[in-house]
C-alpha positions as a Python dict, from the first residue, in 0.01 Angstrom:
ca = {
    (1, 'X'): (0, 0, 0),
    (2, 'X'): (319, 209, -51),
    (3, 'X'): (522, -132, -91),
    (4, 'X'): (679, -214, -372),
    (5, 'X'): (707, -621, -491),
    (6, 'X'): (1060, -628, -428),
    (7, 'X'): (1069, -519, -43),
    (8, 'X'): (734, -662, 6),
    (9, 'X'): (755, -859, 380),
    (10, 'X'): (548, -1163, 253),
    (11, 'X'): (538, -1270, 674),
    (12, 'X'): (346, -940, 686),
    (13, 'X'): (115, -1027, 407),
    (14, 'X'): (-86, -1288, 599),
    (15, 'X'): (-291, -1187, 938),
    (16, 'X'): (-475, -1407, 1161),
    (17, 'X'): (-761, -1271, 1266),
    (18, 'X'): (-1108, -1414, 1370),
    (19, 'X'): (-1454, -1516, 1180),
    (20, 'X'): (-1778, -1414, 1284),
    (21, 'X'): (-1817, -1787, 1481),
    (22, 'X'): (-1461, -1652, 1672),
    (23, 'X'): (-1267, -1971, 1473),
    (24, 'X'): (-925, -1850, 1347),
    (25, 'X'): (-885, -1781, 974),
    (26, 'X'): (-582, -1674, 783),
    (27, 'X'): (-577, -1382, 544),
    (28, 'X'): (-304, -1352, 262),
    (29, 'X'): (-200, -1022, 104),
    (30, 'X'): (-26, -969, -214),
    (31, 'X'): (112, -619, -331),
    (32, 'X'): (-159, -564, -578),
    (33, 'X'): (-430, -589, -376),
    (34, 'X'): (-527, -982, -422),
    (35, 'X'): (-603, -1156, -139),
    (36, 'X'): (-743, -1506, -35),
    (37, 'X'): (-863, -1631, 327),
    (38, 'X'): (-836, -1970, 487),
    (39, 'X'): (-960, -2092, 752),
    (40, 'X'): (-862, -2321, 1053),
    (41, 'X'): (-1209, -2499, 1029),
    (42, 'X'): (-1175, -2722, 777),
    (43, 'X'): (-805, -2574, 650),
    (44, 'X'): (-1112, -2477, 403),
    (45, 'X'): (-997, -2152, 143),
    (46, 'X'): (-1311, -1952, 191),
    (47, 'X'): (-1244, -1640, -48),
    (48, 'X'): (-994, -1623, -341),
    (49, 'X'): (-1025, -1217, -439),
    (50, 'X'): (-782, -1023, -768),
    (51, 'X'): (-628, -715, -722),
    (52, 'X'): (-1001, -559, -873),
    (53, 'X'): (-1176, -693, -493),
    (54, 'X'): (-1356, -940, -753),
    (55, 'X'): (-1456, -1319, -533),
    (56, 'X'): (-1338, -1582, -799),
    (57, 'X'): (-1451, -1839, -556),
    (58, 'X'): (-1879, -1889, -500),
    (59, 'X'): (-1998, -1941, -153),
    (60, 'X'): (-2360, -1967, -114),
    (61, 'X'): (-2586, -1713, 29),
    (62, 'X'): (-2714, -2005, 223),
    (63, 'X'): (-2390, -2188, 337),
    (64, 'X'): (-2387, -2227, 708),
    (65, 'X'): (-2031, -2144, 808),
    (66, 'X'): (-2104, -2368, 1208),
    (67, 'X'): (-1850, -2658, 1271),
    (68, 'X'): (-1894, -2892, 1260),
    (69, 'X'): (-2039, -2889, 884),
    (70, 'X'): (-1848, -2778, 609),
    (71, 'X'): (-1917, -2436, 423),
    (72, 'X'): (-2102, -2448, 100),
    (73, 'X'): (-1857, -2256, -89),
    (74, 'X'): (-1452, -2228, -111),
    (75, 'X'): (-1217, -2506, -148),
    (76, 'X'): (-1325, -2809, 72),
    (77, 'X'): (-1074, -3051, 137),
    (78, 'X'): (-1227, -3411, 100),
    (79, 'X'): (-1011, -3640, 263),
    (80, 'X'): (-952, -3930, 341),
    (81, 'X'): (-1273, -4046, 94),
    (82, 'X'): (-1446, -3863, -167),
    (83, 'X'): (-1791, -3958, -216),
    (84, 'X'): (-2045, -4147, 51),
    (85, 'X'): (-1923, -4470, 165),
    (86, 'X'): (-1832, -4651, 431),
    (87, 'X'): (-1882, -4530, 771),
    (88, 'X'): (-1735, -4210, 736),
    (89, 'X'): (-1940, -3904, 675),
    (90, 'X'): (-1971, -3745, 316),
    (91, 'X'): (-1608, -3652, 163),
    (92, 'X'): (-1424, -3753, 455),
    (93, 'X'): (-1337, -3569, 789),
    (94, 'X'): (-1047, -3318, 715),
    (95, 'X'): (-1289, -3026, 576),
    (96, 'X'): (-1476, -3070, 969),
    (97, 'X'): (-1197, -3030, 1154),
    (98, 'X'): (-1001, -2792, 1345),
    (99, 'X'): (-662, -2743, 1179),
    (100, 'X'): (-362, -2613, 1373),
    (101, 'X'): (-82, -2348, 1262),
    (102, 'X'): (220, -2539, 1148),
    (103, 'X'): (496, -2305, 1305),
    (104, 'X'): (770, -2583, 1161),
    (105, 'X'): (671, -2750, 861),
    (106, 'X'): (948, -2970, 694),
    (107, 'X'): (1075, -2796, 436),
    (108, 'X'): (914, -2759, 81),
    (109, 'X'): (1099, -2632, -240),
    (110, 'X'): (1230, -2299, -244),
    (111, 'X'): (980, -2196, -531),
    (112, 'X'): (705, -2287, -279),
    (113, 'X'): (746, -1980, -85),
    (114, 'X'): (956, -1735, -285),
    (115, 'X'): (741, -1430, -382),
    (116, 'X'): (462, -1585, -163),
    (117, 'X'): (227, -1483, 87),
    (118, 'X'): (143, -1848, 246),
    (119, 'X'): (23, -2037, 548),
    (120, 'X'): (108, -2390, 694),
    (121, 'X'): (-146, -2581, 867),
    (122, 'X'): (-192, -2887, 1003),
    (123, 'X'): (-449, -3167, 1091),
    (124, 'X'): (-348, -3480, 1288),
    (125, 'X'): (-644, -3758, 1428),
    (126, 'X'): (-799, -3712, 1711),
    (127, 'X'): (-906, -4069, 1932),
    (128, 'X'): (-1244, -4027, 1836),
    (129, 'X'): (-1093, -3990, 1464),
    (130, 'X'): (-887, -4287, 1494),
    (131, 'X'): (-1207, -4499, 1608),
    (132, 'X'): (-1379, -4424, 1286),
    (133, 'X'): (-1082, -4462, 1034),
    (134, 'X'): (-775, -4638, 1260),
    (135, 'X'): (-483, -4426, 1022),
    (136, 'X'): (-234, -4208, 1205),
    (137, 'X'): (-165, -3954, 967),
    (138, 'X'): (6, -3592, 941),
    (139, 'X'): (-152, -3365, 688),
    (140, 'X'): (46, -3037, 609),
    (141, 'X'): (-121, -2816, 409),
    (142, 'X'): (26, -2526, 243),
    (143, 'X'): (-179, -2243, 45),
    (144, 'X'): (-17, -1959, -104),
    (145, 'X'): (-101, -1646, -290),
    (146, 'X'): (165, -1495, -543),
    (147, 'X'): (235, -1208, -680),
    (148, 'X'): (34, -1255, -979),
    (149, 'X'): (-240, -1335, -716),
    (150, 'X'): (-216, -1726, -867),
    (151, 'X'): (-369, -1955, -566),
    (152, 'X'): (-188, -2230, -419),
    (153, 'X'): (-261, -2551, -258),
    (154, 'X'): (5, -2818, -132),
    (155, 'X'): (-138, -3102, 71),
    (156, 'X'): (120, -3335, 181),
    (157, 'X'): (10, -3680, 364),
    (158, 'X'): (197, -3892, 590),
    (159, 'X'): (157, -4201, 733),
    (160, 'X'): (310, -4257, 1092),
    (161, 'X'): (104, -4613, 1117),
    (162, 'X'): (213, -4936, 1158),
    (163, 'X'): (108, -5021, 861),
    (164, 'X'): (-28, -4919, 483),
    (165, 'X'): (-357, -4721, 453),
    (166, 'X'): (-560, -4614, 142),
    (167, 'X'): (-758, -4291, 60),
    (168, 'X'): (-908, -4105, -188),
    (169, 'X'): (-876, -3696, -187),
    (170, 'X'): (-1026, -3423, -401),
    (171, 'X'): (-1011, -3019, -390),
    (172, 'X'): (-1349, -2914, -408),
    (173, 'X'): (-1307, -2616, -597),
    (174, 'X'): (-1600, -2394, -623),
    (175, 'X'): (-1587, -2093, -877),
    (176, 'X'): (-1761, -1806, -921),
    (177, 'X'): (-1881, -1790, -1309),
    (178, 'X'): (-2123, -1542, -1465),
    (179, 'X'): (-2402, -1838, -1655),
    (180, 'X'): (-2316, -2188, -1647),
    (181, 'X'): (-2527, -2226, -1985),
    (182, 'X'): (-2197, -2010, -2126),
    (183, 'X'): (-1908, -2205, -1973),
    (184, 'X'): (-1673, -2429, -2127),
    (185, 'X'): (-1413, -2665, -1982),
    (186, 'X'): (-1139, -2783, -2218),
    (187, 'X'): (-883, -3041, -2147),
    (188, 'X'): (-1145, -3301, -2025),
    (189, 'X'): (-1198, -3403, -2429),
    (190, 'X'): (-1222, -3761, -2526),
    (191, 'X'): (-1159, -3865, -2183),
    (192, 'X'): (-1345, -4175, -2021),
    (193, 'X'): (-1566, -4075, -1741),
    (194, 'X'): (-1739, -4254, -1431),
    (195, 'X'): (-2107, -4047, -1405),
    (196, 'X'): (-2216, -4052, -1016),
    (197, 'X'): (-2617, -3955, -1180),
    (198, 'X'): (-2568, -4349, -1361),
    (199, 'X'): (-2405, -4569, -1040),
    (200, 'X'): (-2070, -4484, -1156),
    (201, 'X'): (-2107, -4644, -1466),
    (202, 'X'): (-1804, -4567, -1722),
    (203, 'X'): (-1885, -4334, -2046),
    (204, 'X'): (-1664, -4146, -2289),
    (205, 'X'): (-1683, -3786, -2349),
    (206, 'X'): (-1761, -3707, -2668),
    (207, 'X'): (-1733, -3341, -2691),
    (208, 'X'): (-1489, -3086, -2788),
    (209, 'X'): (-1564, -2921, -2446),
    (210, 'X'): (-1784, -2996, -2127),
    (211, 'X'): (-2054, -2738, -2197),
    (212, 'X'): (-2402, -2771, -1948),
    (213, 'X'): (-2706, -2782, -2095),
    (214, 'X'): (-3064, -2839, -1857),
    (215, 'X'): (-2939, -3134, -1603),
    (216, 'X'): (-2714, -3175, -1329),
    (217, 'X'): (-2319, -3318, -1413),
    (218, 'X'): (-2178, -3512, -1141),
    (219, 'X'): (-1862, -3669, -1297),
    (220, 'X'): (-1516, -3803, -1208),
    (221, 'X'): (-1315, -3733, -1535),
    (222, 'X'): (-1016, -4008, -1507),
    (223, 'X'): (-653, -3969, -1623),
    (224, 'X'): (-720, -3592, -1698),
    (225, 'X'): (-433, -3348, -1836),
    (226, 'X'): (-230, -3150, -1521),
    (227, 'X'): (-403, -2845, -1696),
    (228, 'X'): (-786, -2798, -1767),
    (229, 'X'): (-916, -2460, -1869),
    (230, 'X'): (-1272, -2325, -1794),
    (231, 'X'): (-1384, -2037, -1984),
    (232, 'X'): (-1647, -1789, -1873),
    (233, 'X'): (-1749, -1619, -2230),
    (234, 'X'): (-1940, -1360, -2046),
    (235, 'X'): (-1694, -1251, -1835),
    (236, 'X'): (-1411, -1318, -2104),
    (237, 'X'): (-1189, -1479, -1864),
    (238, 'X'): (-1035, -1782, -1790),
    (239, 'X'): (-947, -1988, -1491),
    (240, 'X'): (-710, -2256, -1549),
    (241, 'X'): (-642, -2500, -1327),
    (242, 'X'): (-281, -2715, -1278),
    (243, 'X'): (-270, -3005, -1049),
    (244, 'X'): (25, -3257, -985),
    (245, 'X'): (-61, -3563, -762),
    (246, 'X'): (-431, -3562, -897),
    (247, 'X'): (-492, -3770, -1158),
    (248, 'X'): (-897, -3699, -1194),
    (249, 'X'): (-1122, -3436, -1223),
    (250, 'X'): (-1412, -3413, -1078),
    (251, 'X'): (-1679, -3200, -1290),
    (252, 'X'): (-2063, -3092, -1041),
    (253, 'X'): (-2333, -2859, -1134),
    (254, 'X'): (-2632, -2962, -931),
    (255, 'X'): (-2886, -2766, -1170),
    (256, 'X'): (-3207, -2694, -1046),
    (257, 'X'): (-3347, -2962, -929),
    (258, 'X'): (-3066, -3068, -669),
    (259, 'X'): (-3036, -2739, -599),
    (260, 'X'): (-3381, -2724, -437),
    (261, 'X'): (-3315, -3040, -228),
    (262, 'X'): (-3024, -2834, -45),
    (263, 'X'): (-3066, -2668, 259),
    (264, 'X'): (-2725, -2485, 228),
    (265, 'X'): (-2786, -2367, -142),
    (266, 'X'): (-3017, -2071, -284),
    (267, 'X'): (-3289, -2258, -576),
    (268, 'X'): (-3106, -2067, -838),
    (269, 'X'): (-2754, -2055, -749),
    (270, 'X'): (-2603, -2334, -969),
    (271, 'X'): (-2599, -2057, -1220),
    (272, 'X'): (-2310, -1893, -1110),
    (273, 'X'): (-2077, -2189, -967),
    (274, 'X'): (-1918, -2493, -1114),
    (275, 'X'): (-1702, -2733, -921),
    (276, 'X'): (-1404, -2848, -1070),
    (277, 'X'): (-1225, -3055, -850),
    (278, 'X'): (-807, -3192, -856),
    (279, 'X'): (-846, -3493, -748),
    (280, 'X'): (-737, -3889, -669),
    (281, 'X'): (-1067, -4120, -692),
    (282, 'X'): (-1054, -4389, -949),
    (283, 'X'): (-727, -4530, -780),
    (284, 'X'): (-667, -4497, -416),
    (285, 'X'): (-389, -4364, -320),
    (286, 'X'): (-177, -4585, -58),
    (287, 'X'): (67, -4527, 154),
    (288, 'X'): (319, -4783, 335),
    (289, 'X'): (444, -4683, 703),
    (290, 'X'): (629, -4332, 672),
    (291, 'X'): (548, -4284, 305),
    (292, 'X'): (419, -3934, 189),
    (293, 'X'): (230, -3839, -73),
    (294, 'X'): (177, -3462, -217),
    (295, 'X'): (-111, -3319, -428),
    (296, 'X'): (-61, -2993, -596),
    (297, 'X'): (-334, -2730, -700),
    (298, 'X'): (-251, -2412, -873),
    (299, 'X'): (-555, -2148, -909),
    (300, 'X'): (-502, -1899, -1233),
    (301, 'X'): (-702, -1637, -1403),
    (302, 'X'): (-606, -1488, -1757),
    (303, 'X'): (-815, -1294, -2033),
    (304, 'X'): (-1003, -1490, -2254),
    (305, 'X'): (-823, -1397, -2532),
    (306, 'X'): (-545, -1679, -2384),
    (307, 'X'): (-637, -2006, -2614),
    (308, 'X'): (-627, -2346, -2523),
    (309, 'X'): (-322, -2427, -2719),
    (310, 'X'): (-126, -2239, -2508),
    (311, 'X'): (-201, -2507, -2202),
    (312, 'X'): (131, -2670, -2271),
    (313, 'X'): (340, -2375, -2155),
}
């Protein structure tokens, strides 16, 4: 690269280039060789790479990557509902749009962008938006990469109505790990849990970590810790993840079965993903006329040897 941190032009670092379907995408640099794309359909983060060229993000071999249906794969934005209900379609709209380029974003904290390779984009309703949910809303949405190659999301959500609206909003954070029969998730411990397999009913966790064990887990953890770890033993690494905004976690493996019943996703792929999602679900999040509201997710990966007691730092 011949650049060293401290000279490094960050506005340099990030390219805009074109997918195979000709849609815009964004691609961050750091000086290390990390690297992340996002792209305009969707403001969807479709590849999250460390200075080794390793994906830390899964995308399925089977994902079709044609608006107006969301990738398999990446960080999906679900906005403004998680879930299936109403009369919107699954998870909302946001991750099937078009996003724009937000050339003059109001202005976030210094820390935001210092040392950062980011991008601003934005999504605003269209009419035929507004028919299905009647909300006008801006959404800015900021990801980063840093110089530690740490991935960052800031969503921030405005309401220019007349008057309040409510939604619920998740990151849909795949990752790439090596067996889910080895992983572990810590931080989600003793916490009370709605299970979408049971009609949302309300259950406890019991263990010391979420391990998965021969069945699909489809489960919105609720009041969860700003930082859960999830260790890959085989890979002896960790990927913690630190939200702020996003009081739940959302915990999906489809195992095998599901995974059959998907046309986007390979029979045996739910081996090597796990979603762990930031997110606001149990309590809607509302928002009186001109009101904002920010959600935070920060994207880490340390050695394994890093223990869980060191989450408070």
């Amino acid at each position: 690269m011949g650049h060293s941190a401290a000279i490094w032009d960050y506005k340099a670092a990030v390219e805009i280039t074109k997918d195979w379907n000709g849609i815009d995408q964004a691609v961050l640099g750091n000086p290390q060789g990390a690297s992340a794309r996002v792209s305009l359909h969707g403001g969807q983060v479709t590849s999250w790479r460390n200075e080794h060229g390793e994906e830390l993000l899964f995308t399925s071999s089977k994902a079709i990557f044609k608006p107006p249906k969301a990738m398999r794969g990446g960080i999906p934005i679900c906005f403004p509902q998680f879930g299936n209900c109403g009369s919107l379609e699954q998870h909302g709209f946001a991750r099937n749009k078009i996003w724009m380029v937000d050339d003059n974003p109001p202005p976030l904290h210094p820390n935001d962008s210092q040392g950062k390779a980011f991008i601003d984009l934005l999504l605003k309703p269209s009419e035929d938006d507004l028919k299905f949910w009647p909300h006008s809303f801006e959404f800015r949405l900021r990801v980063s990469l840093a110089t530690n190659a740490d991935l960052m999301l800031i969503s921030r959500i405005r309401n220019v109505n007349g008057k309040p609206f409510s939604f619920s909003f998740a990151y849909h954070t795949y990752l790439s790990v090596s067996d889910i029969s080895e992983i572990r998730i810590e931080g989600l411990e003793t916490l009370d849990y709605l299970d979408n397999l049971c009609r949302r009913e309300r259950f406890t966790e019991q263990g010391d970590a979420v391990t998965f064990e021969a069945e699909q887990v489809d489960r919105v953890y609720l009041g969860s810790p700003n930082v859960i770890a999830v260790l890959d033993h085989e890979k002896k690494r960790t990927y913690l993840i630190r939200k702020e905004g996003l009081p739940d976690a959302v915990v999906w493996n489809p195992w095998e079965k599901k995974s059959k019943s998907m046309v986007d996703f390979g029979d045996e792929e739910y081996k090597q993903m796990l979603c762990v999602d930031g997110a606001a679900i149990e309590k809607p999040i509302t928002l009186k006329p001109g009101e904002e509201w920010t959600g935070r997710l920060q994207l880490s990966v340390v050695p394994s040897s890093f223990c869980s007691d060191q989450l408070h730092l």
